[in-house]
LOTORVO-654666 format. One record per residue: x, y, z of N, C-alpha, C, O, CB in turn. Coordinates in steps of 0.05 Angstrom, whole numbers, padded with zeros to 5 digits, always signed. Atoms other than C-alpha are relative to their C-alpha. Glycine has a CB too. Layout:
LOTORVO-654666
@n.east->X&n.north->Y&n.up->Z&ca.east->X&ca.north->Y&ca.up->Z&c.east->X&c.north->Y&c.up->Z&o.east->X&o.north->Y&o.up->Z&cb.east->X&cb.north->Y&cb.up->Z
...
This chain:
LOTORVO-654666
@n.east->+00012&n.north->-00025&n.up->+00009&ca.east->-00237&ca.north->-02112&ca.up->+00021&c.east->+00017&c.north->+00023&c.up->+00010&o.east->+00022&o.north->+00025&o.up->+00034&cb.east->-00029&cb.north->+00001&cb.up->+00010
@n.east->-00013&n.north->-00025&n.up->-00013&ca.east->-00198&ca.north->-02044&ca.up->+00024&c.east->-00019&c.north->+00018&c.up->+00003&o.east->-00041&o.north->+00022&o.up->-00006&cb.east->+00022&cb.north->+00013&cb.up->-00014
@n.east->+00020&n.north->-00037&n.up->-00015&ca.east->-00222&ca.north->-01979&ca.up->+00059&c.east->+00013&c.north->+00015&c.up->-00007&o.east->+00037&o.north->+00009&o.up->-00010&cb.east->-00002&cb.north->+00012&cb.up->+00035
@n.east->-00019&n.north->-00030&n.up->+00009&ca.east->-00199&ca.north->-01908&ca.up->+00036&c.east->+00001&c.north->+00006&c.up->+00035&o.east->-00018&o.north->-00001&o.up->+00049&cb.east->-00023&cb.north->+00033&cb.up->-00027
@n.east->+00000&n.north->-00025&n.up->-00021&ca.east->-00177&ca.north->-01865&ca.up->+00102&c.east->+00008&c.north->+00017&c.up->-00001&o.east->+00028&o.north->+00018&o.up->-00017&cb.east->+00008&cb.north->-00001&cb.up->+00019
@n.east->-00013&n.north->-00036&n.up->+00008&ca.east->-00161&ca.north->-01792&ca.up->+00103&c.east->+00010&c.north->-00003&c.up->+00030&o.east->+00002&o.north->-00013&o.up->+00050&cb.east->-00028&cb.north->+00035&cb.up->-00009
@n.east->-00020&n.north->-00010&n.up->-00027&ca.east->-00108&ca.north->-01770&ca.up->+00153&c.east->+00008&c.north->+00024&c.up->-00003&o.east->+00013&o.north->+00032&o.up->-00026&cb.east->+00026&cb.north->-00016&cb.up->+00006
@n.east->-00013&n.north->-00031&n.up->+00004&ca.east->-00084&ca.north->-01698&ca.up->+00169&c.east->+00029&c.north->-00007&c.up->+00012&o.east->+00037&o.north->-00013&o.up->+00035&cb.east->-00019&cb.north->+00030&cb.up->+00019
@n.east->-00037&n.north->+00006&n.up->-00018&ca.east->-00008&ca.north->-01708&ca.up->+00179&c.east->+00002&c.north->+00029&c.up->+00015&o.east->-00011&o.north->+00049&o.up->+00010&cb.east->+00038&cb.north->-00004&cb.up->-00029
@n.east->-00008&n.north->-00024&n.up->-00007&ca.east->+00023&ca.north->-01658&ca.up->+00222&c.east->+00026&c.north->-00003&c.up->-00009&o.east->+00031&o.north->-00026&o.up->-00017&cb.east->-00003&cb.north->+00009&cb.up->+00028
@n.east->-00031&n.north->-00006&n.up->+00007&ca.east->+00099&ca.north->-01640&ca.up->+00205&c.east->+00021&c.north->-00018&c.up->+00003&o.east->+00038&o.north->-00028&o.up->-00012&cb.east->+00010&cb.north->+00019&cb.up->+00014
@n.east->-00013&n.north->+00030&n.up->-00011&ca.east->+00126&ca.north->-01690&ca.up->+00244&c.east->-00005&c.north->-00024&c.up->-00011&o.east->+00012&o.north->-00042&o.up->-00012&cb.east->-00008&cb.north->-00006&cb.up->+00026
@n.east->+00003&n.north->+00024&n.up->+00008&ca.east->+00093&ca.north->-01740&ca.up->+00216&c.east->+00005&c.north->-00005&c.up->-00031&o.east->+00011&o.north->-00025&o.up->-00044&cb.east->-00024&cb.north->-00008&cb.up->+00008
@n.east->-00016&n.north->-00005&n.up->+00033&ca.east->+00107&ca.north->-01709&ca.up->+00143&c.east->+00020&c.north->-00016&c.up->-00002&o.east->+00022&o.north->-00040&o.up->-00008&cb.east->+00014&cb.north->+00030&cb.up->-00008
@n.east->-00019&n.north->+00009&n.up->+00001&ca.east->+00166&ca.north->-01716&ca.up->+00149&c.east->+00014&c.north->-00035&c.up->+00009&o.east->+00037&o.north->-00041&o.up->+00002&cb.east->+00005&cb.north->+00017&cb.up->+00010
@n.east->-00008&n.north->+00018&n.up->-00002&ca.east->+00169&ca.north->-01785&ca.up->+00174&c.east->-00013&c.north->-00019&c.up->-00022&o.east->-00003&o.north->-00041&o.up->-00028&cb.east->-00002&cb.north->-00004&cb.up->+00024
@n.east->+00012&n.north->+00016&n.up->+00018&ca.east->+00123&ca.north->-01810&ca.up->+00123&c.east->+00024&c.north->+00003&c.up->-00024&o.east->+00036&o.north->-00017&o.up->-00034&cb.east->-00032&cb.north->+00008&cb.up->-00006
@n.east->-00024&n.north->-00008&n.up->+00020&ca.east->+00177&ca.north->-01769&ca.up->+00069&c.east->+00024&c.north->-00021&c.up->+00002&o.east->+00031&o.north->-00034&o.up->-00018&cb.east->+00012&cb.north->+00030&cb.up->+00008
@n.east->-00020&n.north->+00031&n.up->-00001&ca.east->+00233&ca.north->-01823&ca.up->+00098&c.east->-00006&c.north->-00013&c.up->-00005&o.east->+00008&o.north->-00022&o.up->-00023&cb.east->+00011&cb.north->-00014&cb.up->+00016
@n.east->+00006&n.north->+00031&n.up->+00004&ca.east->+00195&ca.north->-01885&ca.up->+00096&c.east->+00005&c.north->-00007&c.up->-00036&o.east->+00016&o.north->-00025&o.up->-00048&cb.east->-00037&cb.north->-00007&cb.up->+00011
@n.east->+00009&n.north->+00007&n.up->+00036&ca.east->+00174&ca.north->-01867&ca.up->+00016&c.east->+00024&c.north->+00003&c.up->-00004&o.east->+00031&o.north->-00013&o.up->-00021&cb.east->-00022&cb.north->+00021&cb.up->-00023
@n.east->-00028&n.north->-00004&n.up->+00017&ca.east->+00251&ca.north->-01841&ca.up->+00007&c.east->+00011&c.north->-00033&c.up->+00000&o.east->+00025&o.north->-00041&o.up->-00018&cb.east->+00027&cb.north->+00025&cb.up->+00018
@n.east->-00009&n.north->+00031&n.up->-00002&ca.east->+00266&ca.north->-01916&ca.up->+00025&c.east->-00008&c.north->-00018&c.up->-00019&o.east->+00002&o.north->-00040&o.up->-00019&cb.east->-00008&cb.north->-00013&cb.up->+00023
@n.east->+00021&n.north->+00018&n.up->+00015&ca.east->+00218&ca.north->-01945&ca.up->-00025&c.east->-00022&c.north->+00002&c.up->-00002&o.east->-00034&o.north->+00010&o.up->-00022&cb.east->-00002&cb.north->-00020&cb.up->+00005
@n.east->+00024&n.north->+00007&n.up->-00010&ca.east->+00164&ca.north->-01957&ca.up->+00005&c.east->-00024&c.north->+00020&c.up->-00017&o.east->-00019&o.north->+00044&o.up->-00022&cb.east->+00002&cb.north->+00004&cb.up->+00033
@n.east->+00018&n.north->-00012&n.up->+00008&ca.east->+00099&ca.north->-01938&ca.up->-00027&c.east->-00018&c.north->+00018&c.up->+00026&o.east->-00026&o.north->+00004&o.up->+00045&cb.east->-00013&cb.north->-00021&cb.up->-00016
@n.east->+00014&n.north->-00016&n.up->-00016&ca.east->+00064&ca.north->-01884&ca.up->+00015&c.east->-00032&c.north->-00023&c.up->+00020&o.east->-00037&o.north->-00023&o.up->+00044&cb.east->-00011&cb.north->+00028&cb.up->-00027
@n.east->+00020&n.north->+00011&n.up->-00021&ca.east->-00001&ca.north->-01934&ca.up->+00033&c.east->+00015&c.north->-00026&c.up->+00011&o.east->+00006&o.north->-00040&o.up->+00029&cb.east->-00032&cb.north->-00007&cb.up->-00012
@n.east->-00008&n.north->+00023&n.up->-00014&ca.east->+00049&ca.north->-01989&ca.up->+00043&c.east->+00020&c.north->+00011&c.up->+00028&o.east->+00024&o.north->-00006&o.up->+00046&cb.east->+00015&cb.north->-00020&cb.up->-00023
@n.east->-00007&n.north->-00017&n.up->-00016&ca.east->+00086&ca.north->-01941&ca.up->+00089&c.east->-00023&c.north->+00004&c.up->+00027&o.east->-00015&o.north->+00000&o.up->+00050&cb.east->+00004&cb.north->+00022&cb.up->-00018
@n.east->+00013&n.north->+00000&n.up->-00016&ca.east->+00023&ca.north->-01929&ca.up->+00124&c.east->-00011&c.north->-00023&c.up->+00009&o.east->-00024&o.north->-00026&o.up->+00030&cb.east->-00013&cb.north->+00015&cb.up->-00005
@n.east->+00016&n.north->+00035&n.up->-00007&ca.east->+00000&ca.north->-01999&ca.up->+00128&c.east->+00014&c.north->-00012&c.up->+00017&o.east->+00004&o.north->-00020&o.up->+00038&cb.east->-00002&cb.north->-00024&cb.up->-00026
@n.east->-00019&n.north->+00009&n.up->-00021&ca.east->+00064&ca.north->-02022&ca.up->+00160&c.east->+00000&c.north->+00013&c.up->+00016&o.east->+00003&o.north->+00000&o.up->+00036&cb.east->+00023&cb.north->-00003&cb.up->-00004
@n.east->-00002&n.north->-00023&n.up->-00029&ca.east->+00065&ca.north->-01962&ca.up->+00210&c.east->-00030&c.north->-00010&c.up->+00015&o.east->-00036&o.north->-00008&o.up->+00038&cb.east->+00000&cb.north->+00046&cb.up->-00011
@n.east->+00026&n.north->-00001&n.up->-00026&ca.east->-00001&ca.north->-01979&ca.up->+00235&c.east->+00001&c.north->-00036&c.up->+00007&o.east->-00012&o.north->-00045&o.up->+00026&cb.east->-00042&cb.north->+00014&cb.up->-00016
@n.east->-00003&n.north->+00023&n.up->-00011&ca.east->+00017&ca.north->-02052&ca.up->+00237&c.east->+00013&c.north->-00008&c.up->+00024&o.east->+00005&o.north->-00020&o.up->+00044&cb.east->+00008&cb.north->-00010&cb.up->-00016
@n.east->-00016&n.north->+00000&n.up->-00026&ca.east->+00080&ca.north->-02046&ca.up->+00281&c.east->-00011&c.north->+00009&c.up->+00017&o.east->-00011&o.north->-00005&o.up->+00038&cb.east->+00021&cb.north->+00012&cb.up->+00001
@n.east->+00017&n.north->-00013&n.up->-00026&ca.east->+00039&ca.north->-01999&ca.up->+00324&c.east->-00019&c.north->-00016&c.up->+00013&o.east->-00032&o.north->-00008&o.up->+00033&cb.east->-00016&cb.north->+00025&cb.up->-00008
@n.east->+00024&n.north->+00011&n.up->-00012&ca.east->-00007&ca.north->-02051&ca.up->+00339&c.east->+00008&c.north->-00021&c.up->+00004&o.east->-00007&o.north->-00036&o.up->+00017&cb.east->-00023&cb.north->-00002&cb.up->-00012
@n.east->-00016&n.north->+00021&n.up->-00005&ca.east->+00042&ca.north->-02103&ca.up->+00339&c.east->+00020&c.north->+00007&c.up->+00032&o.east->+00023&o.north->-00009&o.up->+00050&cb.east->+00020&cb.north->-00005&cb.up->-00030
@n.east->-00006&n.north->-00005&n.up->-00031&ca.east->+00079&ca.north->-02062&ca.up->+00402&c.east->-00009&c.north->-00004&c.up->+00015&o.east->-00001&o.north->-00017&o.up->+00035&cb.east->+00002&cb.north->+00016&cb.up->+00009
@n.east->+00024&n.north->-00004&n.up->-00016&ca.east->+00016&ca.north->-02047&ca.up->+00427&c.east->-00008&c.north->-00032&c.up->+00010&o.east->-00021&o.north->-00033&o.up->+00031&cb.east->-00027&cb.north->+00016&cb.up->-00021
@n.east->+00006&n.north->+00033&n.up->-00012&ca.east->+00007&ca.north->-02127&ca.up->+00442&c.east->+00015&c.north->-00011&c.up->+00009&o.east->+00009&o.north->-00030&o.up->+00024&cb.east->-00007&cb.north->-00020&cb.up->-00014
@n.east->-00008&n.north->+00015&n.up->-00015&ca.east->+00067&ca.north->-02144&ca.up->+00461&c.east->+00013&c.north->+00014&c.up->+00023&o.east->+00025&o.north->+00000&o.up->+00039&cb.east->+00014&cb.north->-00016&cb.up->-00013
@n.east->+00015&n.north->-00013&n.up->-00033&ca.east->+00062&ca.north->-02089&ca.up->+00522&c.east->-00016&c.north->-00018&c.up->+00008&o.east->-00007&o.north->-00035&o.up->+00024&cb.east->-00022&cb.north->+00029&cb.up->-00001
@n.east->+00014&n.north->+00015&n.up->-00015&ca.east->+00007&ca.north->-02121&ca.up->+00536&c.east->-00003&c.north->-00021&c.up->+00004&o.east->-00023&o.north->-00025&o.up->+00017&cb.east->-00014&cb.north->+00002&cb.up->-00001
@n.east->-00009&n.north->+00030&n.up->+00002&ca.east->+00026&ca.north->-02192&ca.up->+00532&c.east->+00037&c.north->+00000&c.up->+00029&o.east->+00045&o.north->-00020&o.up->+00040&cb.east->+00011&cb.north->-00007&cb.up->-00048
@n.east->-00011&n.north->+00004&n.up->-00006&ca.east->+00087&ca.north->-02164&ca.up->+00570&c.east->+00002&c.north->+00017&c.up->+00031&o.east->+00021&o.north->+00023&o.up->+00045&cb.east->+00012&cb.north->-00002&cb.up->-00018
@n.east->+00015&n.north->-00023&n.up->-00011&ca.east->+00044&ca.north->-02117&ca.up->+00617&c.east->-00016&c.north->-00048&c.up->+00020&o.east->-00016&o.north->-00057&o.up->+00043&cb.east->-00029&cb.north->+00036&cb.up->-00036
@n.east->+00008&n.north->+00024&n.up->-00008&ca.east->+00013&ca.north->-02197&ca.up->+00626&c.east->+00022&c.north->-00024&c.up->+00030&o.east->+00019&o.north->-00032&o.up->+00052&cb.east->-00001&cb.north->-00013&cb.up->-00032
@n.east->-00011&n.north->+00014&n.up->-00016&ca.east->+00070&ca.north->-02237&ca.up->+00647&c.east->+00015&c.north->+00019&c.up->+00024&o.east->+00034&o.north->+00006&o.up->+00034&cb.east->+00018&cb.north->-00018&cb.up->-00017
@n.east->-00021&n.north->-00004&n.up->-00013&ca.east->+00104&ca.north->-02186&ca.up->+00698&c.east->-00025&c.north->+00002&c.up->+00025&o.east->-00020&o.north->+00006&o.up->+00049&cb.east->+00024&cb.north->+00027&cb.up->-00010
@n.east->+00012&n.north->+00004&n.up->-00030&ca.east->+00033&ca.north->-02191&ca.up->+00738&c.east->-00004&c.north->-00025&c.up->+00010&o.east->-00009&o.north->-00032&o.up->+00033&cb.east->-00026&cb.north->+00011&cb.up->+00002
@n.east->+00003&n.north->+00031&n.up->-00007&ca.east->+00030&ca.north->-02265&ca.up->+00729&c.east->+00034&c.north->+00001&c.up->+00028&o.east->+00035&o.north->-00005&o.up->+00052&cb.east->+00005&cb.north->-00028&cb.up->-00042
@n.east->-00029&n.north->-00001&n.up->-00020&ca.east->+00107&ca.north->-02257&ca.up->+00765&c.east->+00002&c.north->+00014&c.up->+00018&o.east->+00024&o.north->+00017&o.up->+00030&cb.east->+00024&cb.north->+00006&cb.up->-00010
@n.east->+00007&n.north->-00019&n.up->-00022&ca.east->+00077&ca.north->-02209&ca.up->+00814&c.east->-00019&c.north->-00016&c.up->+00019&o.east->-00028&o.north->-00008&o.up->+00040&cb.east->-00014&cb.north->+00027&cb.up->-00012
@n.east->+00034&n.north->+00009&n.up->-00020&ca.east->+00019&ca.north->-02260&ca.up->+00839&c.east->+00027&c.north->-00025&c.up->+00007&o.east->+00033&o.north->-00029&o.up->+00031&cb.east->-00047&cb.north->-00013&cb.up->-00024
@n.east->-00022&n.north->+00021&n.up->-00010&ca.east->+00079&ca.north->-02319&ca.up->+00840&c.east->+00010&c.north->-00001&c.up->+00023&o.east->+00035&o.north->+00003&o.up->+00023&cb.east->+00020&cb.north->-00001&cb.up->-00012
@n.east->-00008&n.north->-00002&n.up->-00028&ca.east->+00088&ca.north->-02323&ca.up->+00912&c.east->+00028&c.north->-00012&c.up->+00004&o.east->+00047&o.north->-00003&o.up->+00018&cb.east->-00020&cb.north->-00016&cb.up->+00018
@n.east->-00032&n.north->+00016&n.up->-00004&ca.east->+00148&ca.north->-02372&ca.up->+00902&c.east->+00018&c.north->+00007&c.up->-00012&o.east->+00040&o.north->-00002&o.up->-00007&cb.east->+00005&cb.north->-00027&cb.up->-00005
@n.east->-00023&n.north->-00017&n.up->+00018&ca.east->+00187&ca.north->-02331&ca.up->+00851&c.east->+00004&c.north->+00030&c.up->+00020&o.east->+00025&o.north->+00042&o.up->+00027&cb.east->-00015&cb.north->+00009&cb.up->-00039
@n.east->-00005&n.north->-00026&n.up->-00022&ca.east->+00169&ca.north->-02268&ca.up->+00898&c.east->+00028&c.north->-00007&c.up->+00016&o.east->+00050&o.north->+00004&o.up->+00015&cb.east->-00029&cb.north->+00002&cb.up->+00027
@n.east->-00020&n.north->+00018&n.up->-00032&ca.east->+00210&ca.north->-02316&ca.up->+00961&c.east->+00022&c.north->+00002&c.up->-00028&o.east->+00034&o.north->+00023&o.up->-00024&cb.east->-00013&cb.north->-00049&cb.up->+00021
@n.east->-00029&n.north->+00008&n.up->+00007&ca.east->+00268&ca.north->-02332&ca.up->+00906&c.east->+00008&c.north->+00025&c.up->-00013&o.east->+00032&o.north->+00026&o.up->-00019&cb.east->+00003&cb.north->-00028&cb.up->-00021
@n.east->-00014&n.north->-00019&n.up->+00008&ca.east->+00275&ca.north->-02267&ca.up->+00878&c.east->+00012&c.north->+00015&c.up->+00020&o.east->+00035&o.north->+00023&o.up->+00019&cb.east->-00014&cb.north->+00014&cb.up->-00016
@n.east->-00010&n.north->-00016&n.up->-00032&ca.east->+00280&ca.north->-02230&ca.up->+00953&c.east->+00027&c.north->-00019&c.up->+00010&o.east->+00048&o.north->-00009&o.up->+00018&cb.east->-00030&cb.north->-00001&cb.up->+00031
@n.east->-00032&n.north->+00019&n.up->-00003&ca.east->+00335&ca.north->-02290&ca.up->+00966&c.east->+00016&c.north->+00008&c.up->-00013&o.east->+00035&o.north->+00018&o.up->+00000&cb.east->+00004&cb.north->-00028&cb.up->-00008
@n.east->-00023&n.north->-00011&n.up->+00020&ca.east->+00376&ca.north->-02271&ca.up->+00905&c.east->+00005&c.north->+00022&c.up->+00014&o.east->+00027&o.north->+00024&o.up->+00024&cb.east->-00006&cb.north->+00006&cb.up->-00034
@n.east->-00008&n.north->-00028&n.up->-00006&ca.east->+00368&ca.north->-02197&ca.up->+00931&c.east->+00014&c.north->+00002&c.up->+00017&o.east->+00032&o.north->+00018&o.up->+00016&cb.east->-00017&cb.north->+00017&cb.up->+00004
@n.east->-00013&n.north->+00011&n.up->-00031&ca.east->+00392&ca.north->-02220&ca.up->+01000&c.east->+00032&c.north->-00013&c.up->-00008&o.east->+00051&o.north->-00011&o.up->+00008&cb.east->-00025&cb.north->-00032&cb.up->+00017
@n.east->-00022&n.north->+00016&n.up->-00005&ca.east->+00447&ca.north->-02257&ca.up->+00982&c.east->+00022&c.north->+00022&c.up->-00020&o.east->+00043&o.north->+00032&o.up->-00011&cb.east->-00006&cb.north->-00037&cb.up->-00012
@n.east->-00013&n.north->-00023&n.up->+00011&ca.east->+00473&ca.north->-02208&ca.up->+00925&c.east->+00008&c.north->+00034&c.up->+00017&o.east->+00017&o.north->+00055&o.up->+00009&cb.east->-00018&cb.north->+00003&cb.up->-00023
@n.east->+00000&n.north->-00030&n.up->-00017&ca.east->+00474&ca.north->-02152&ca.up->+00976&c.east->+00014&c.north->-00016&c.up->+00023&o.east->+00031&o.north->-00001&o.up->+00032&cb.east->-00037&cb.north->+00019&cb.up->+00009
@n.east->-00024&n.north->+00003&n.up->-00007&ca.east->+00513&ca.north->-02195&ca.up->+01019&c.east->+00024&c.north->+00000&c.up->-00006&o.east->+00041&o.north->+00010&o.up->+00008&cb.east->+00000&cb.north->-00010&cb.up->+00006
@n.east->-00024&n.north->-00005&n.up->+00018&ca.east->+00566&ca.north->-02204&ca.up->+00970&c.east->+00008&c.north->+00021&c.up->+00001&o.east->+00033&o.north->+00023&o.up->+00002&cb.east->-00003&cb.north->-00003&cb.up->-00024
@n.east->-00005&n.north->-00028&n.up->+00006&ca.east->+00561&ca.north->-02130&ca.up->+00966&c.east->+00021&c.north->+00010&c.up->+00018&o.east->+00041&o.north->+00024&o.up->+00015&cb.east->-00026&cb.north->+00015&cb.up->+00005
@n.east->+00001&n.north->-00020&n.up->-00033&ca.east->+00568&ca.north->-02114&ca.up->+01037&c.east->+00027&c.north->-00013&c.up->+00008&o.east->+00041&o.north->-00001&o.up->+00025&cb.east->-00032&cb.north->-00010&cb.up->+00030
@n.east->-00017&n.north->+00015&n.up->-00014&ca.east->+00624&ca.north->-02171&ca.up->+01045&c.east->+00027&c.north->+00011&c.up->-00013&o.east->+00048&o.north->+00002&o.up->-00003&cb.east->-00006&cb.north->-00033&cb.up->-00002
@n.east->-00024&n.north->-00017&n.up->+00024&ca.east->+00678&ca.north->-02128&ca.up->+00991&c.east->+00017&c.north->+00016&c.up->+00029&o.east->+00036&o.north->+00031&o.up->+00025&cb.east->-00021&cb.north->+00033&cb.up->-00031
C-alpha cells in the first residue's frame, strides 16, 4: 500500500533532489532511495555503534590490543 507525503524542501535540499532527477531518477524514486540509504546508514551505525562496545566489554582483546600498543611503541622508541 502507498502513502502520499508532503515535504517542504529547503534550497539545499532543492537542489539536491534537482541532481538526483538530472540523473534519471524519477523524483519519488529519488525520494524513496534517499530515505532508504538514510536508514540503511542509520543501522549500520548502529550495528557498528554494537560491535565496538561488544570490543570494549572483551577483556582479552582489551590485554591484546594494549600489547600490540606496547610493543609498537617499542619499535618506535628503539629507531
Amino acid at each position: 500500500m502507498s502513502r502520499a507525503v508532503s515535504v517542504r524542501l529547503d534550497d539545499e535540499v532543492q537542489r539536491a533532489l534537482n541532481t538526483l532527477e538530472a540523473s534519471g531518477m524519477s523524483r519519488s524514486e529519488a525520494i524513496r532511495r534517499s530515505i532508504l540509504d538514510a536508514a540503511s546508514a542509520l543501522r549500520r551505525k548502529e550495528a557498528l555503534r554494537a560491535e565496538v562496545a561488544a570490543l570494549e566489554a572483551d577483556e582479552e582483546d582489551r590485554h591484546e590490543m594494549q600489547a600490540v600498543a606496547s610493543l609498537m611503541e617499542s619499535l618506535r622508541a628503539s629507531r
